[in-house]
C-alpha positions, 0 to 999 in steps of 0.5 A: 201794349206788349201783350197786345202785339204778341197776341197779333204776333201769335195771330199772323204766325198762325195765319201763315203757318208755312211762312212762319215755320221756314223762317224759324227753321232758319233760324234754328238751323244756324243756331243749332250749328254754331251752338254744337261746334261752339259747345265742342270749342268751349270744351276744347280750350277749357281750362284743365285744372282751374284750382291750380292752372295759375301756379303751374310752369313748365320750364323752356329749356333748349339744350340742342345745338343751334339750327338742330330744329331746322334740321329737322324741317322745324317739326320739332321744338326741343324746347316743348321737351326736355333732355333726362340730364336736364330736367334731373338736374332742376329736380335736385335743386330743388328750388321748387317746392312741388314738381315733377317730370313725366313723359307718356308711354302706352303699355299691355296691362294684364296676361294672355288674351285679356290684356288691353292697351292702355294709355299712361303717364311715368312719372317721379313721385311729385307728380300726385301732389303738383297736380292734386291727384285724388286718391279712392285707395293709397297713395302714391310711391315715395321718392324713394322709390324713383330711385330704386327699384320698387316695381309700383303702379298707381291705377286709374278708378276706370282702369282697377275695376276693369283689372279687379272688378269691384275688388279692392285692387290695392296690394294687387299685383298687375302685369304691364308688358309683363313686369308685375307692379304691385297697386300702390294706389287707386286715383279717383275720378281725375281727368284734366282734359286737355292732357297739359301736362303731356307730351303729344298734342292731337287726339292724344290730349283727349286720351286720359291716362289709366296708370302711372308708375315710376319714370325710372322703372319704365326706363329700366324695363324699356317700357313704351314710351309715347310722346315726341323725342329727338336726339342730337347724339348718343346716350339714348333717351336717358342721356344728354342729347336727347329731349323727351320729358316734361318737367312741370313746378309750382310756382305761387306768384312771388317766386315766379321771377325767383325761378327765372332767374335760377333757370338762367344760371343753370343754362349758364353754368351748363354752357360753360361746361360746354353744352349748348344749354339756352333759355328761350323765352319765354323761360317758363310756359304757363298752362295756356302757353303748353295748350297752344303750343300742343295745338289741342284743338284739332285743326278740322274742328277750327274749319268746322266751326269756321263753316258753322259760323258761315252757314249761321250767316247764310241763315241770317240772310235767308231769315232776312229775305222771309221775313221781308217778303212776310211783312212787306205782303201785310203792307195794306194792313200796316196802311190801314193800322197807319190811317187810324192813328198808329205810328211807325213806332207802333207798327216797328214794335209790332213786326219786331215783337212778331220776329222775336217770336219767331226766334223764340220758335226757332231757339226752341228748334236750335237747341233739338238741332244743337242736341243732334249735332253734340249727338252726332259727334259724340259717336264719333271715334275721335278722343276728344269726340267724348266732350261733346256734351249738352248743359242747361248753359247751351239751352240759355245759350242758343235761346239768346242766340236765336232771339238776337238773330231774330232782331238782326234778321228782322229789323230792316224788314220791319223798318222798310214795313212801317214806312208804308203810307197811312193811305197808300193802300186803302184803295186795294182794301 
């Protein structure tokens, strides 16, 4: 029975060939916009690193005073960063077994007229192993050398061959704002996008960072640093009124309360040394906490696919009204077909099993359209413009999206259809 009403499906589709191509046009339009803004979405709000995102934390320390946020018209959370003083501390203790601080910076790497900016990451040297960085060449610097004054760097595989070409960059020296660091470690391909870990939300999460090097060098050679900060009194970045840096620990999950428990005792004990050392919970941020907290996804993108979403409706109804006005003409056939023994049942069958082939048209239309748009955006000069790519994932996705658009789109038409009469409109025949 199936095949008998997709054959009178294939049939009336080529009999009115205008009728049918709108309808699946419809159909594929909205498709094609909601799967190009739901494919950029989905990369947006994925998760960074899924092997490790469940055990990693970052610390919700505030050590400003009171109303010090509101001061400052409340674009500012110091607790998002965390103060030199602090995050040094809690890296001493040593109560977790991997951790790290950071903060962004961008620098020139190179000489003269063929250095470039790039974008990077100063760090202590937990920050390879807490993130499970992988490495082409070396390794990372010891701990060691975050207190001394060793000047090395760690590279990107992007960014070596761009210095070096295809030539082995460890060993090598590279400037970076003029200061030679010497290669002490080549990262293989690693971009866990959105940045998480960094201080900057916006575009700047969509940027992956080409080198790292030793938090403390950057500070001694007052390297760039990028990122929010906000000070409440003197000591610089370095000092204990000043929030910069991020400060990230592993966590598994039966020394999660342990930790708690050790952070509230260092804002105690800080407070009783006077500073205005608070928890705020929660105490420790997990990585979807620090996504929503960055606001990674833009906010254009959200009214995009908010317009995308609408303009799907607007489809659907148009979709609707063609289809309507497709089966309703064909109502001295279906009086026919109802007079020589056909039920509403089979005459609803075959006007669902023609719109179903119509979503299929259209499914097919949807994914060409839903590759432009992802095209489109990809072009665009935006960093997280990068993400928008095609898979296999989309194609099943918006197929399945036509086909329940085309049942939406032509249930109450078929319904309306085969209540005609058996012999309403035999006379007309």
């Amino acid at each position: 029975m199936l095949a008998y009403h997709l054959r009178l499906a294939m049939l009336s589709v080529a009999r009115d060939k205008v009728g049918a191509c709108l309808a699946a046009l419809a159909i594929g339009l909205g498709v094609g916009a909601v799967a190009t803004m739901g494919v950029l979405l989905q990369e947006l709000t994925r998760d960074p690193l899924p092997a490790r995102s469940a055990e990693l934390f970052h610390p919700h320390l505030d050590a400003s005073p009171a109303g010090f946020a509101g001061a400052h018209g409340g674009d500012f959370d110091p607790a998002a960063s965390m103060t030199w003083l602090d995050a040094h501390n809690l890296l001493q203790a040593g109560i977790a077994n991997q951790q790290a601080i950071m903060a962004g910076g961008r620098a020139r790497l190179g000489e003269g007229i063929a250095s470039f900016s790039s974008q990077g990451r100063y760090a202590t040297a937990g920050f390879f192993g807490l993130f499970g960085v992988p490495f082409r060449r070396g390794s990372g610097w010891s701990p060691a050398e975050d207190h001394g004054d060793a000047r090395v760097v760690v590279l990107s595989e992007k960014l070596a061959r761009r210095l070096f070409g295809e030539g082995d960059a460890l060993g090598r020296n590279v400037r970076i704002e003029g200061h030679p660091f010497r290669v002490v470690g080549v990262a293989a391909d690693w971009r866990p996008l959105p940045l998480f870990y960094g201080g900057s939300g916006g575009d700047a999460a969509y940027r992956e960072d080409g080198f790292f090097l030793p938090l403390k060098a950057a500070a001694d050679l007052a390297l760039p640093f990028t990122g929010s900060m906000a000070c409440w009194g003197d000591g610089g970045r370095t000092g204990d009124a000043c929030a910069s840096l991020q400060y990230w620990v592993r966590l598994p999950a039966a020394t999660v309360a342990r930790y708690r428990d050790f952070l509230d005792a260092y804002a105690a004990r800080q407070r009783a040394l006077g500073r205005h050392v608070r928890v705020a919970a929660p105490a420790l941020m997990s990585v979807r906490d620090r996504l929503r907290q960055l606001q990674v996804v833009p906010r254009e993108v959200l009214v995009q696919c908010g317009l995308a979403i609408a303009f799907f409706g607007v489809c659907l109804l148009n979709t609707t009204g063609l289809l309507m006005s497709r089966f309703l003409s064909r109502d001295v056939e279906v009086g026919i077909r109802r007079a020589m023994g056909a039920t509403r049942w089979q005459v609803l069958q075959r006007f669902l099993v023609e719109s179903a082939l119509l979503g299929v048209i259209g499914g097919a239309a949807g994914t060409g359209f839903a590759a432009l748009g992802l095209w489109l955006v990809h072009r665009r000069p935006d960093a997280y413009a990068a993400l928008a790519q095609l898979h296999p994932g989309t194609l099943v996705a918006a197929l399945g999206a036509a086909l329940l658009a085309a049942a939406v789109a032509g249930a109450f038409p078929a319904w309306r259809a085969c209540r005609v009469a058996p012999c309403a409109n035999l006379g007309a025949a």
